[in-house]
N, C-alpha and C positions, 0 to 999 in steps of 0.2 A: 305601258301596256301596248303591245302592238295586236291589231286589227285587221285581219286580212280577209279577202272574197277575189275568187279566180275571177278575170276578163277576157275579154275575146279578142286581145290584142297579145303581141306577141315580146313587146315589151310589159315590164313591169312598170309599176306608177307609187310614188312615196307622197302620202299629205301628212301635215305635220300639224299639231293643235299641242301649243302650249299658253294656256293663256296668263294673264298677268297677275291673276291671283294663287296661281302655282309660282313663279316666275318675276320678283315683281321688277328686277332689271333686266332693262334690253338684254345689256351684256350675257346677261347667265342666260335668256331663252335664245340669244344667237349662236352660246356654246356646246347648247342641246343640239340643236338645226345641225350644225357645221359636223357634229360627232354623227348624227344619226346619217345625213347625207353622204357621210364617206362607209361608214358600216355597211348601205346598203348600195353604195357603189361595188364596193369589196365583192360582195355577193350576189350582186345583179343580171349575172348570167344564170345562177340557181334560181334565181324569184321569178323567171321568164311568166308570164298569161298572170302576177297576183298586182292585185290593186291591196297597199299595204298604209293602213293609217299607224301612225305613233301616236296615243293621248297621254300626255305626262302626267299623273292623280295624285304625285305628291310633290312637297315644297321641295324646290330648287331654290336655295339661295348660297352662291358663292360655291358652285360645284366646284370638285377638283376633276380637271379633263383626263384624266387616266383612268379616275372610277368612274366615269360617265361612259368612255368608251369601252370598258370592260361589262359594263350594265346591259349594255345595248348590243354587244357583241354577242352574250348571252340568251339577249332576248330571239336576234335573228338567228342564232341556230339553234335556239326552240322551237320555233317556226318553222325553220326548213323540216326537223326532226318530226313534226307531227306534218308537215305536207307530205313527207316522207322525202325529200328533193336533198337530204345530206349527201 
C-alpha cells in the first residue's frame, strides 16, 4: 500500500515500513527496499512536492524480484494516476 500527502518541498521523500512479521528475512525485506527505491527513482521527477510512505500488509517470504517490481510499478502509477501527474 503506498501512502502519500503533498509537502512543501520541492523534492519528493520515500519512507519504507516493512516490518518483520510481514517479512521475516532480512533478505526478502531488503529486496522490497531495493525494488521500491528504484520504482520511485524511475519516477521522481513525476512525484516532485509528495511525501510517499510504502506499508507492506502482506507476507513476503522468498519474493520473486520481477513480481515484486511489477507490483510496485503498478502501485506508483496508481498514484501518479489519481495525483493526476501521469
Amino acid at each position: 500500500m503506498l501512502l502519500a500527502c503533498p509537502n512543501q518541498q520541492a523534492l519528493p521523500r520515500l519512507g519504507l515500513v516493512i516490518g518483520r512479521k510481514r517479512a521475516k528475512r532480512a533478505v526478502d525485506r531488503g529486496c522490497v527496499k531495493r525494488r521500491a527505491r528504484e520504482q520511485f527513482r524511475l519516477r521522481q521527477d513525476k512525484l516532485a512536492g509528495l511525501d510517499i510512505i510504502l506499508l507492506v500488509r502482506g507476507r513476503v517470504d522468498h519474493p520473486d524480484p520481477a513480481e515484486v517490481t511489477d507490483q510496485l510499478g503498478k502501485l506508483f502509477d496508481k498514484l501518479l494516476a489519481k495525483c493526476g501527474q501521469a
